[in-house]
C-alpha positions, 0 to 999 in steps of 0.5 A: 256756507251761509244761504246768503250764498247758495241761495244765488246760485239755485236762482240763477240755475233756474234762470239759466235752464228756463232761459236757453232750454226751456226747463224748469228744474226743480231744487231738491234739499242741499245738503252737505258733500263730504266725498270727491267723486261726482254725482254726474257724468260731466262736470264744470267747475269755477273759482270764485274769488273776492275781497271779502269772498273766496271758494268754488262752484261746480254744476254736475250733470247727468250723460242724458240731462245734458245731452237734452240740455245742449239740444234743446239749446242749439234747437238740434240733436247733439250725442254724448261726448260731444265737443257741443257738450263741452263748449255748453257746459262750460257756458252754462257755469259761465252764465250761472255764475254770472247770475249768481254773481250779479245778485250777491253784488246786490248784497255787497259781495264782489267776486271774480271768476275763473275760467270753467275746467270741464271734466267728464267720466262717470264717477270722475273727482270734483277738487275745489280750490278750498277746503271749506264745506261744500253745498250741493243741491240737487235738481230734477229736470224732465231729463235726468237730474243735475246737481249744483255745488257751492264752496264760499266762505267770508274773509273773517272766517276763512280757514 
């Protein structure tokens, strides 16, 4: 997967948490994922899908990142497990898809989203809906770490 692609997705993440939590996350180095099992504890994942583009997105988070997170944006406590904490996650992969979405039209990319599937659970499988490789890039918040990962490929050089 090309930066051209990730790179949208680690600027709209930011945008997203800055926006309607007030936080400022920090990308770490991305690196590969060869394995199933999530890094956090609640996860929403998307397909994508374009007449150039097809692949998936999942954003992962850690019980207490999101827990913070989703108070921070409903200005009111919220407690793990919570059906806020559902409703969130998946509006955030919405709006960070969205984002991200908005800057790869900007380079001539259209793409198409699914509805968010929320899964939970520590050490829960993440399948995306191809078998391209996967990108994750972790992120460092005040309130625990999160992670982003991205599967996209160009028509031309889809397997």
């Amino acid at each position: 997967m090309s930066v051209e692609f990730i790179n949208p997705f680690i600027n709209a993440t930011i945008n997203v948490l800055k926006t309607m939590a007030d936080m400022d996350p920090t990308p770490l180095k991305p690196r590969l994922k060869n394995i199933t099992q999530s890094f956090g504890d609640v996860t929403s994942i998307i397909g994508l899908a374009g007449r150039r583009t097809k692949g998936s997105f999942a954003v992962s988070f850690s019980e207490a990142c999101i827990v913070r997170i989703v108070s921070r944006m409903l200005g009111d406590e919220v407690t793990e497990g919570s059906e806020e904490i559902q409703d969130a996650v998946g509006e955030i992969t919405n709006m960070i898809s969205g984002g991200a979405r908005a800057e790869l039209e900007k380079k001539g990319y259209s793409l198409e989203m699914a509805i968010p599937t929320i899964v939970s659970g520590r050490g829960h499988s993440i399948k995306h809906i191809t078998n391209f490789p996967i990108i994750v890039v972790p992120f460092r918040t005040e309130a625990g770490p999160f992670f982003v990962e991205a599967c996209l490929k160009e028509e031309g050089s889809l397997s």
